[in-house]
C-alpha positions as a Python dict, from the first residue, in 0.01 Angstrom:
ca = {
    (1, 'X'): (0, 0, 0),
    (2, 'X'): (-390, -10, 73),
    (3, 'X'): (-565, 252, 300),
    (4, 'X'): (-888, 124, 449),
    (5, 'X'): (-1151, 412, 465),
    (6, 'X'): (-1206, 329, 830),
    (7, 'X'): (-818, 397, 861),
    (8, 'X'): (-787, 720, 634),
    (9, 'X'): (-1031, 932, 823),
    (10, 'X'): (-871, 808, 1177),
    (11, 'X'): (-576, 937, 1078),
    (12, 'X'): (-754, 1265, 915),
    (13, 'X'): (-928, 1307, 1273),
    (14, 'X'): (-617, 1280, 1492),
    (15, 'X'): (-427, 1539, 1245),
    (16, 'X'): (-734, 1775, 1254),
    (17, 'X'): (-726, 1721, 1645),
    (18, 'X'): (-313, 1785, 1677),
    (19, 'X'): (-375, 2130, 1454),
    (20, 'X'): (-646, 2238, 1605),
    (21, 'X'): (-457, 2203, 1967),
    (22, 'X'): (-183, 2428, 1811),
    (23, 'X'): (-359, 2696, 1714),
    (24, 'X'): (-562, 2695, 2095),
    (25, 'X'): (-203, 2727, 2195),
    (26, 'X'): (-130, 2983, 1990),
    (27, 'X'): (-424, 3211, 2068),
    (28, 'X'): (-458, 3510, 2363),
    (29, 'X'): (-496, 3355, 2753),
    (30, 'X'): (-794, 3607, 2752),
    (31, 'X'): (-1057, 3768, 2556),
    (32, 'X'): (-1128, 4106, 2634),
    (33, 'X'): (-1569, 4106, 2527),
    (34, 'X'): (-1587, 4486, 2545),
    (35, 'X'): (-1922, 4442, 2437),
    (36, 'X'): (-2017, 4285, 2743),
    (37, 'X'): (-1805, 4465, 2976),
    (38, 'X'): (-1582, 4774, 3014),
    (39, 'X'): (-1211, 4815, 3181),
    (40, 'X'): (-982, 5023, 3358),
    (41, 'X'): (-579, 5040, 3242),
    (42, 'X'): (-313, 5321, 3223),
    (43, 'X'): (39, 5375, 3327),
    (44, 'X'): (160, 5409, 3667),
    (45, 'X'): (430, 5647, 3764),
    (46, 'X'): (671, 5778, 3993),
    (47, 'X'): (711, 6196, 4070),
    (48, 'X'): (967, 6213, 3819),
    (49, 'X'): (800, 6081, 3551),
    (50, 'X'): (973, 5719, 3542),
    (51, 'X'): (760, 5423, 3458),
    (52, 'X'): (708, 5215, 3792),
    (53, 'X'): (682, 4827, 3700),
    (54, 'X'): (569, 4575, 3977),
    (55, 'X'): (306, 4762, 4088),
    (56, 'X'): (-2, 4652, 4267),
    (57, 'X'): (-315, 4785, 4102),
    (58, 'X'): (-651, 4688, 4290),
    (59, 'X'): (-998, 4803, 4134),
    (60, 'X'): (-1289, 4722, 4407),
    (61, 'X'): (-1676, 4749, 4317),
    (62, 'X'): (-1779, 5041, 4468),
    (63, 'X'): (-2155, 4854, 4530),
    (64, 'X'): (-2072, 4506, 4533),
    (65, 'X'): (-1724, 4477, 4723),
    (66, 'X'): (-1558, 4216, 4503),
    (67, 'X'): (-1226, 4301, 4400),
    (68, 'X'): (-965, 4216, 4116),
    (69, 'X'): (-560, 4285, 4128),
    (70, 'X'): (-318, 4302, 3888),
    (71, 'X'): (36, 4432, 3842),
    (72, 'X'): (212, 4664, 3588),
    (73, 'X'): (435, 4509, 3390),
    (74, 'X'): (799, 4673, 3260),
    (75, 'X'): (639, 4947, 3102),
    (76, 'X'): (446, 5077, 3369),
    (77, 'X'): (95, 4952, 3229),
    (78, 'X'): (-178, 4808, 3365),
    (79, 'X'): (-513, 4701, 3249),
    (80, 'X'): (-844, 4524, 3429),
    (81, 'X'): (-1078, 4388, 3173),
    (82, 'X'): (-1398, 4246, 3196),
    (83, 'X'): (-1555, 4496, 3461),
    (84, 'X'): (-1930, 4519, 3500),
    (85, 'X'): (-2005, 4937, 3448),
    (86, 'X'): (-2028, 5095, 3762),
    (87, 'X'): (-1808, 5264, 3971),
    (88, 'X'): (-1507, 5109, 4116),
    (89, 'X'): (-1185, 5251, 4365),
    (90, 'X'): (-881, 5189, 4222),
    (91, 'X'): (-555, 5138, 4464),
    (92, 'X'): (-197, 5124, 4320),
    (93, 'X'): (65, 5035, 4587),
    (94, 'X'): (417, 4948, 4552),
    (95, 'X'): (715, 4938, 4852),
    (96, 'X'): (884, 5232, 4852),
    (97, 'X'): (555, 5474, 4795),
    (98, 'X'): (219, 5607, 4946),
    (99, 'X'): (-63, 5428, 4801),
    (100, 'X'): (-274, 5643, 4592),
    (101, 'X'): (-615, 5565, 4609),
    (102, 'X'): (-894, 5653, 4311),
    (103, 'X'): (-1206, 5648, 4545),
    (104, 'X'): (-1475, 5685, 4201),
    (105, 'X'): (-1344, 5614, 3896),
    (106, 'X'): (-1656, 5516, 3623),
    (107, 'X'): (-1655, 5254, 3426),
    (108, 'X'): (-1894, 5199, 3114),
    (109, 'X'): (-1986, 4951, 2865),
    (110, 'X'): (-1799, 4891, 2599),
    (111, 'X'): (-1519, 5146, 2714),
    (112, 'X'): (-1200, 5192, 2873),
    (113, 'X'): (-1131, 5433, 3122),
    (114, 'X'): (-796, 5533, 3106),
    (115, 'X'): (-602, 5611, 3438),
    (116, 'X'): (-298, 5724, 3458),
    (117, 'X'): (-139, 5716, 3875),
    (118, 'X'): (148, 5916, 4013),
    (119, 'X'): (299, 5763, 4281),
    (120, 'X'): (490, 5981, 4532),
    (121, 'X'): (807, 5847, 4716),
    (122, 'X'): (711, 5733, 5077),
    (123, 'X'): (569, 5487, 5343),
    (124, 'X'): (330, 5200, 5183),
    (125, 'X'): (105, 5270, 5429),
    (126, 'X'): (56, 5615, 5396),
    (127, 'X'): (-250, 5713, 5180),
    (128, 'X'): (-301, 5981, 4909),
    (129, 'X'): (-632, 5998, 4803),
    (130, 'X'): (-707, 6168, 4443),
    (131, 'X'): (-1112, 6299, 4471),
    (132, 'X'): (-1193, 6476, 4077),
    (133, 'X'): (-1056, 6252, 3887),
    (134, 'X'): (-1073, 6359, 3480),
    (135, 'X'): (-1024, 6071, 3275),
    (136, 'X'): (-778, 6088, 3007),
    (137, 'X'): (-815, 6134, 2646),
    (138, 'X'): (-907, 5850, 2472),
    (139, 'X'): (-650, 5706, 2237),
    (140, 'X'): (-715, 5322, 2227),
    (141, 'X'): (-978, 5338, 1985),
    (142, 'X'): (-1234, 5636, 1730),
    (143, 'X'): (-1585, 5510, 1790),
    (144, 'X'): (-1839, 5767, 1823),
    (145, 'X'): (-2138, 5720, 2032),
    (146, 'X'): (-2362, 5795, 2325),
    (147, 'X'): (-2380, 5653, 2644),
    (148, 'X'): (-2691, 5609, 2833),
    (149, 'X'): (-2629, 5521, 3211),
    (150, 'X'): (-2963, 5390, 3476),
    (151, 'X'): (-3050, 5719, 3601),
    (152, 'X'): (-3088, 5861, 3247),
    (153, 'X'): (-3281, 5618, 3109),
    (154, 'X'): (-3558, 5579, 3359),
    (155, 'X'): (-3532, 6008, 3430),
    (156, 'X'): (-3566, 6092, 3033),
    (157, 'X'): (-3977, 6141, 2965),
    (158, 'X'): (-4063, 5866, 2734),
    (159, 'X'): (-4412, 5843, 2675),
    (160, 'X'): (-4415, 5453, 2648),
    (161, 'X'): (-4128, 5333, 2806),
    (162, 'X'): (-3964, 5208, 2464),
    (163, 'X'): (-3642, 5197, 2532),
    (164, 'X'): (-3563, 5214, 2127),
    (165, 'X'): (-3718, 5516, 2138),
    (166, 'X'): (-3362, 5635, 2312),
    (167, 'X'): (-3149, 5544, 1997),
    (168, 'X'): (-3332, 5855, 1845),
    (169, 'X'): (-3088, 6105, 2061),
    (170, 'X'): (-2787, 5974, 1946),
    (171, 'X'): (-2673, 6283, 1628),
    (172, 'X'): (-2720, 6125, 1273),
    (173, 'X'): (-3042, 5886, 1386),
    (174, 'X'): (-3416, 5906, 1229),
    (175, 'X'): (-3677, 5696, 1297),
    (176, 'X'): (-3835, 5522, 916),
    (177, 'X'): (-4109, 5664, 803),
    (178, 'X'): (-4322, 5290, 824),
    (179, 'X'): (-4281, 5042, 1141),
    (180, 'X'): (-4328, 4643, 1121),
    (181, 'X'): (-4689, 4609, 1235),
    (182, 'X'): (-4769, 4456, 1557),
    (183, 'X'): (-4866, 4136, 1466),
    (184, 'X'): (-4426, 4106, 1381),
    (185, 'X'): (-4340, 4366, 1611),
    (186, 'X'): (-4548, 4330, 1957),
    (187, 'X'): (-4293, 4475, 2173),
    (188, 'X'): (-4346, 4786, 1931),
    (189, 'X'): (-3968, 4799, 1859),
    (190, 'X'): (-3893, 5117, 1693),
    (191, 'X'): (-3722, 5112, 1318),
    (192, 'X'): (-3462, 5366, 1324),
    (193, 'X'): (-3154, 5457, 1052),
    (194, 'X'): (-2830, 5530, 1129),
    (195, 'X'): (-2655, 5836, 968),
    (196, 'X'): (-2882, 5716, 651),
    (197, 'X'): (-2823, 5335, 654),
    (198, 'X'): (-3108, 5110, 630),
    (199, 'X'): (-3254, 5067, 971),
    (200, 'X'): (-3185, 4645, 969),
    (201, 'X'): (-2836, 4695, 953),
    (202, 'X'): (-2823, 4858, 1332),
    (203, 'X'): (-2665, 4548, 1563),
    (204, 'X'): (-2793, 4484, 1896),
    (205, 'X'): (-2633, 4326, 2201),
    (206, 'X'): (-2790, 4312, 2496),
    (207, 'X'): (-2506, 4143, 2749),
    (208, 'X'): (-2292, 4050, 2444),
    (209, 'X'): (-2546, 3842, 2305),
    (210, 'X'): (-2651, 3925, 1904),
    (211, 'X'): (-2981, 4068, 2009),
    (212, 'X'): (-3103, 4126, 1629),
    (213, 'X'): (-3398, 3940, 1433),
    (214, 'X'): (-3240, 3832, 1110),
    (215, 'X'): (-3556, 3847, 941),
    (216, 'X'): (-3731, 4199, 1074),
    (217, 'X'): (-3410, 4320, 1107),
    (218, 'X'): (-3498, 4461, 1452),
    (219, 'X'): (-3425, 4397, 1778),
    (220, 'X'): (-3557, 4081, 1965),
    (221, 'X'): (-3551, 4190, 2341),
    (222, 'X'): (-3714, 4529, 2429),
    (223, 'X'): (-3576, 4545, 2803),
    (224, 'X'): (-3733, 4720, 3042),
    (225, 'X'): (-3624, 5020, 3140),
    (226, 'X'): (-3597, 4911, 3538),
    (227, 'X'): (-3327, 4617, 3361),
    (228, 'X'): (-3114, 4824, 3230),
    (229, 'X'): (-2789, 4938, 3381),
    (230, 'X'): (-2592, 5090, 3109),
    (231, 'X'): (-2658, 5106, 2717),
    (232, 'X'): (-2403, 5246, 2475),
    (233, 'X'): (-2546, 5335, 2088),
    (234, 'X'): (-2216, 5304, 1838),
    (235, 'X'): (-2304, 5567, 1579),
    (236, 'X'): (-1965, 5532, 1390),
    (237, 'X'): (-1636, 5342, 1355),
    (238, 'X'): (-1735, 5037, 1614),
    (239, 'X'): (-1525, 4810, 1645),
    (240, 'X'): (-1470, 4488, 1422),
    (241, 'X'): (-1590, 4209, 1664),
    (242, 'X'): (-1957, 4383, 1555),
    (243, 'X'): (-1897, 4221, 1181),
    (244, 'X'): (-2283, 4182, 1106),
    (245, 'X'): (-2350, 4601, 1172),
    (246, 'X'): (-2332, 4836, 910),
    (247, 'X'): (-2498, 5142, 1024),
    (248, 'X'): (-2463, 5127, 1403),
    (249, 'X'): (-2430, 4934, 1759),
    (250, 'X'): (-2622, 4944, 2009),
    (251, 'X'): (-2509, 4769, 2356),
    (252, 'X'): (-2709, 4702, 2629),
    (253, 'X'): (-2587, 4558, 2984),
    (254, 'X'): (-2854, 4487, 3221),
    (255, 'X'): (-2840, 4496, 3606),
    (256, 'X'): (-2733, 4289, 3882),
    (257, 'X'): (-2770, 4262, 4223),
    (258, 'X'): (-2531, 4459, 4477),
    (259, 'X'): (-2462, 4443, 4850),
    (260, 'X'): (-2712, 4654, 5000),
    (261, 'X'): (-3104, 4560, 4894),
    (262, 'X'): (-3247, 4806, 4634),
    (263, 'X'): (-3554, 4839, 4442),
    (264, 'X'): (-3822, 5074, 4258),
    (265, 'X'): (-4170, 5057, 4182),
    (266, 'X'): (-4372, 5286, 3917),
    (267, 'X'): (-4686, 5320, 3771),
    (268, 'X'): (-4796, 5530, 3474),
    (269, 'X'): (-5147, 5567, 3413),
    (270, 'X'): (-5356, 5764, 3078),
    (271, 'X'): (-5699, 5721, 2975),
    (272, 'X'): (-5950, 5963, 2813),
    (273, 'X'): (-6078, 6163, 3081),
    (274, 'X'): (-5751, 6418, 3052),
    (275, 'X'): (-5742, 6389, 2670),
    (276, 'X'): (-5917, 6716, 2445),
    (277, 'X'): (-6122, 6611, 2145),
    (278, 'X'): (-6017, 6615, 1801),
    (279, 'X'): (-6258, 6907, 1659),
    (280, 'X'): (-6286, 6770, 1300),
    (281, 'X'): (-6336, 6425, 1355),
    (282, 'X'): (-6466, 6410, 1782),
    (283, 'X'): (-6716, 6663, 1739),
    (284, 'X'): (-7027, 6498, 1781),
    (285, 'X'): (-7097, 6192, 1988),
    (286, 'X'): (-7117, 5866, 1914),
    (287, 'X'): (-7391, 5716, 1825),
    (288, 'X'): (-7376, 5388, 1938),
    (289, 'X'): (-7133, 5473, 2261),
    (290, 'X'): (-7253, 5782, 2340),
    (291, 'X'): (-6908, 5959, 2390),
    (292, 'X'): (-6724, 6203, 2203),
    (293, 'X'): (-6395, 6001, 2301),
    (294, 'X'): (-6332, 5634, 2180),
    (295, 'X'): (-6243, 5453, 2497),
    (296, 'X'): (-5913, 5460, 2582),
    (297, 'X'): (-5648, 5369, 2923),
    (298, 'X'): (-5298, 5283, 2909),
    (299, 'X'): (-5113, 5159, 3218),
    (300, 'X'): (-4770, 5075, 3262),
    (301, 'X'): (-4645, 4971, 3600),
    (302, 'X'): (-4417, 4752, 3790),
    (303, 'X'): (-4093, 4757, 3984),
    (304, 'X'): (-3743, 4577, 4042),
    (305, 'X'): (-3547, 4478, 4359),
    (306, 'X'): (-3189, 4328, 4363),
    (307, 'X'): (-2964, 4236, 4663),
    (308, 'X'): (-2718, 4014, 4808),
    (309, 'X'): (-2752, 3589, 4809),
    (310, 'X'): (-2417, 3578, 4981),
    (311, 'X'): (-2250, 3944, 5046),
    (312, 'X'): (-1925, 4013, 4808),
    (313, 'X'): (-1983, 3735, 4638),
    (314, 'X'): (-2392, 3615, 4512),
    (315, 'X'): (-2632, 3900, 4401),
    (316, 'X'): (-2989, 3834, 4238),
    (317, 'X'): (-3173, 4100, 4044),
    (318, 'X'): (-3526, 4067, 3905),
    (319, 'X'): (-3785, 4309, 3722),
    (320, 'X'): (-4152, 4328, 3607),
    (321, 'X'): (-4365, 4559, 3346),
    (322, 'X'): (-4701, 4558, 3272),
    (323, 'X'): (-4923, 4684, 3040),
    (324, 'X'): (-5286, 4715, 3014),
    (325, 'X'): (-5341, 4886, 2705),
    (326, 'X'): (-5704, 4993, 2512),
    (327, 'X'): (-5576, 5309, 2313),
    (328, 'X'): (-5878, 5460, 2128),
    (329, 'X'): (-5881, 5659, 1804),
    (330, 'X'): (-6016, 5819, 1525),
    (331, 'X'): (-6065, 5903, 1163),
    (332, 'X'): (-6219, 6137, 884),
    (333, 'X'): (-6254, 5935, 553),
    (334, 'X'): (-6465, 5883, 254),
    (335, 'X'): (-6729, 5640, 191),
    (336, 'X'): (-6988, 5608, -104),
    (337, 'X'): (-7309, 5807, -85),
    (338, 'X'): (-7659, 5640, -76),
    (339, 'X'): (-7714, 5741, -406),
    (340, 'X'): (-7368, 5657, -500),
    (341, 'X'): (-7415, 5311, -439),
    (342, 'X'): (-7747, 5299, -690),
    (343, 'X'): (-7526, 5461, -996),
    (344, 'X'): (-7617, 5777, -945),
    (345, 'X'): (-7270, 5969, -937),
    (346, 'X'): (-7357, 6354, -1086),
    (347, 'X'): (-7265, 6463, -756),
    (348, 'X'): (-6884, 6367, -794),
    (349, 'X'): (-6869, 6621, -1053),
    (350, 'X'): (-6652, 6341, -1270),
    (351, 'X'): (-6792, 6221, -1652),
    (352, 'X'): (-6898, 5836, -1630),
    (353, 'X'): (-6861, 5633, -1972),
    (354, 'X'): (-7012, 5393, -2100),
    (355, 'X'): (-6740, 5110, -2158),
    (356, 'X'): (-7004, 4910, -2341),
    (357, 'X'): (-6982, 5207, -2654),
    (358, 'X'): (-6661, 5206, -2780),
    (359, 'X'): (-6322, 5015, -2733),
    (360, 'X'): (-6121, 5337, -2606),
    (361, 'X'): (-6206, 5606, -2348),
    (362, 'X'): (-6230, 5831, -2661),
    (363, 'X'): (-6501, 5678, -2886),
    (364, 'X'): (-6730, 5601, -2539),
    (365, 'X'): (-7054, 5785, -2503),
    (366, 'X'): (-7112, 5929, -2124),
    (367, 'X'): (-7385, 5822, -1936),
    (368, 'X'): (-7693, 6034, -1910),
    (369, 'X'): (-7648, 6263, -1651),
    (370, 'X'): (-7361, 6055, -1547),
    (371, 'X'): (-7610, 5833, -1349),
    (372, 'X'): (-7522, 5425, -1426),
    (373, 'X'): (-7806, 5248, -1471),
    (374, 'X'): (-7953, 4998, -1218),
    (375, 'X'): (-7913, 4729, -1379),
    (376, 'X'): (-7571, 4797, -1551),
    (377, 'X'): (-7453, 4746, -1143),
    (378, 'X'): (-7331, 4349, -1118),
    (379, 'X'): (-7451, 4155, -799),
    (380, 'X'): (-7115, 4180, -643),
    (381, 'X'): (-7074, 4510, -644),
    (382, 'X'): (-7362, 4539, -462),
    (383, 'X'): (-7268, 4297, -192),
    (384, 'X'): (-6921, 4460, -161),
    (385, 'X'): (-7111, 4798, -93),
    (386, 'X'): (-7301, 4638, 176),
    (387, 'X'): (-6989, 4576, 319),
    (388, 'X'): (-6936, 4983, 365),
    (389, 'X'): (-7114, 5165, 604),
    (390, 'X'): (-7321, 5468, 486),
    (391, 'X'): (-7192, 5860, 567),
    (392, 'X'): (-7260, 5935, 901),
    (393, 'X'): (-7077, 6316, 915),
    (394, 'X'): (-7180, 6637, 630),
    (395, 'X'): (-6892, 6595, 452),
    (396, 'X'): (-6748, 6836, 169),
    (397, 'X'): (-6792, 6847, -217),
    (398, 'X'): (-7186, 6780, -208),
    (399, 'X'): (-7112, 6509, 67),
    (400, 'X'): (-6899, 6296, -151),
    (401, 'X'): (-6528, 6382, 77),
    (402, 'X'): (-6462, 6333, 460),
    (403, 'X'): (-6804, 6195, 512),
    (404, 'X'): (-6766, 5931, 763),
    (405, 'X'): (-6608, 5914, 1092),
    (406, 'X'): (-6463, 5633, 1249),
    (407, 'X'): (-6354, 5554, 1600),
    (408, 'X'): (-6265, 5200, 1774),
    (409, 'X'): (-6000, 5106, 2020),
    (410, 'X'): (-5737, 4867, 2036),
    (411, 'X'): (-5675, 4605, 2310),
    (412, 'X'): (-5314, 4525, 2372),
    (413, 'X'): (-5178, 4361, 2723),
    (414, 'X'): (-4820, 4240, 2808),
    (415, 'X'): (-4620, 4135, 3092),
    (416, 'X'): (-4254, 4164, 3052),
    (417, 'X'): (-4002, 4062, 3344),
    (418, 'X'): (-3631, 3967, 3402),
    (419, 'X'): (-3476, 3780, 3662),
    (420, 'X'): (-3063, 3711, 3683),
    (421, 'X'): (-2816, 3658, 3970),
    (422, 'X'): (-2444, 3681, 3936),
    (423, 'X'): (-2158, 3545, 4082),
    (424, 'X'): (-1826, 3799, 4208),
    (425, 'X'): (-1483, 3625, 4075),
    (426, 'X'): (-1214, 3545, 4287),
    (427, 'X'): (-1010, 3807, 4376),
    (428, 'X'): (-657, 3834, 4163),
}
């Protein structure tokens, strides 16, 4: 029997088709994207200590109203997944007891709170509410890391605003001694390593999106910190849906809108009126500007506001940073002297040979007084030294060290924003 080609990979198609239908089948109803999200779950019991199945468990957004239900099955457990982090009530009900009522339970990034409800025998409609709640120990998984919620991210004094510069207050972190320089790193992205890992194999998700430059090795969005809702920094034994990290994680979930209109506004301004002089290399003034300070102003400023499209169920959220930067500086270094540049080195206190005397440094004779002579010094050497500006400061070692200072400032200006709005879920 002959196969057309044509025929062959029809039939190659529809089998590849059939198998891959079987194996959608086969998989989970529901993916749980911690890395996005957080959840609540626990078991629910009665006074005696008996498992209560068929129990209604609703967890309500504490700022946006929307609300999600779901029941405990024959072992008494329940669990809500995919929960923005925030705070949230949690109700469990069930005929034949009060409803007990969770009025601030926490959730976070990347986390599940476990809560674990005691029902007591009575009416449905009477109320127990449990104020203090202590989560439980956590048993579902071993990662190690810090959490970082709104407040503490804007309240910690970061000179900058970087929000990298965070990562450096989780235990076992150290920033490299070199950075990427800013023509690859604008955003001024901090390289940091990870309980001694090389600093590009830190993962970044910033609302479960791989957030990492493959090439730098750093991260790609620098939010702002007025975006940020929540950021959790995995220092060990993350879990394996992060497969391309090998030092750390670091998850970021930005903010959305709630029920009730909120915003901020901030402005942080420097410049060199309120800075003190460097004494060894600010002493004098300069001669061309006329100020013992290189010019220099930062300022940062901006503001966010979120609120409700349609209340409980549409919420927009938008943010904006800028920065006017002109960050002036300076240095001591060392530049040829005047007579340096015309051969005459005897004040470097170092012997000059002759290389034109002898074929190693041993059979060379030294140059009279160690001075080169003016004509022995090629034509480009002398345009290269043109290049150099002469000493302008004293200087040590007869001038020859430390002899020049330098100042300048450097111009850098960016506007960052973010805008989102979100959608609430249907309720069950």
């Amino acid at each position: 029997m002959t196969i057309s080609s044509s025929s062959f990979f029809s039939s190659r198609l529809r089998y590849s088709l059939l198998l891959l239908a079987v194996l959608l089948s086969l998989a989970p109803a529901t993916a749980s994207a911690q890395a996005v999200y957080g959840s609540i779950g626990g078991i629910i019991t009665d006074s005696s200590g008996a498992i209560v199945p068929g129990a209604t468990v609703t967890i309500t957004s504490v700022e946006r109203k929307t609300s999600d239900s779901v029941v405990t099955n024959e072992s008494g457990y329940y669990v809500k997944e995919r929960l923005l982090p925030g705070t949230y009530e949690v109700k469990a009900e069930l005929q034949g007891f009060k409803t007990a009522v969770y009025p601030a339970v926490k959730v976070s990034v990347d986390t599940q709170t476990a809560l674990n409800v005691k029902l007591d025998t009575g009416a449905v409609s009477e109320t127990v509410t449990v104020a203090g709640f202590s989560p439980v120990l956590k048993t579902d998984r071993a990662d190690v890391a810090t959490t970082f919620d709104s407040r503490e991210i804007t309240d910690l004094p970061v000179l900058d605003r970087n929000f990298t510069k965070l990562i450096l207050l989780t235990p076992g972190t150290q920033q490299l001694g070199w950075q990427h320089a800013a023509s690859e790193n604008p955003q001024g992205s901090t390289q940091t390593m990870v309980n001694g890992q090389n600093f590009s194999g830190t993962g970044y998700q910033l609302d479960g999106t791989d957030n990492r430059d493959p090439v730098l090795g750093i991260i790609v969005i620098n939010p702002n910190f007025e975006a940020i809702g929540e950021s959790k920094i995995t220092s060990q034994n993350y879990d394996a849906e992060f497969g391309q990290a090998t030092a750390g994680v670091v998850s970021i979930q930005t903010k959305s809108g709630t029920n009730n209109i909120h915003g901020s506004g901030f402005e942080f301004f420097q410049n060199d009126k309120f800075q003190s002089r460097n004494p060894f290399t600010q002493a004098q003034r300069n001669s061309q500007t006329g100020e013992f300070l290189p010019k220099t102003k930062r300022n940062q400023f901006g503001g966010s506001i979120g609120g409700p499209i349609q209340k409980d169920r549409l919420f927009f959220f938008g943010d904006y940073q800028g920065t006017r930067s002109n960050v002036g500086g300076s240095r001591l270094l060392s530049v040829p002297t005047a007579a340096a540049r015309e051969g005459d080195l005897s004040a470097y206190g170092i012997n000059i040979f002759d290389p034109a005397t002898g074929a190693t440094p041993a059979t060379r004779a030294q140059f009279a007084n160690n001075i080169i002579p003016s004509n022995r010094i090629p034509e480009q050497v002398r345009n290269l030294l043109a290049l150099i500006p002469l000493p302008n400061a004293t200087g040590s070692e007869n001038g020859t060290r430390d002899n020049f200072v330098a100042s300048g400032s450097e111009l850098f200006n960016n506007d960052t924003f973010n805008a989102a709005s979100m959608a609430a879920s249907a309720p069950g």
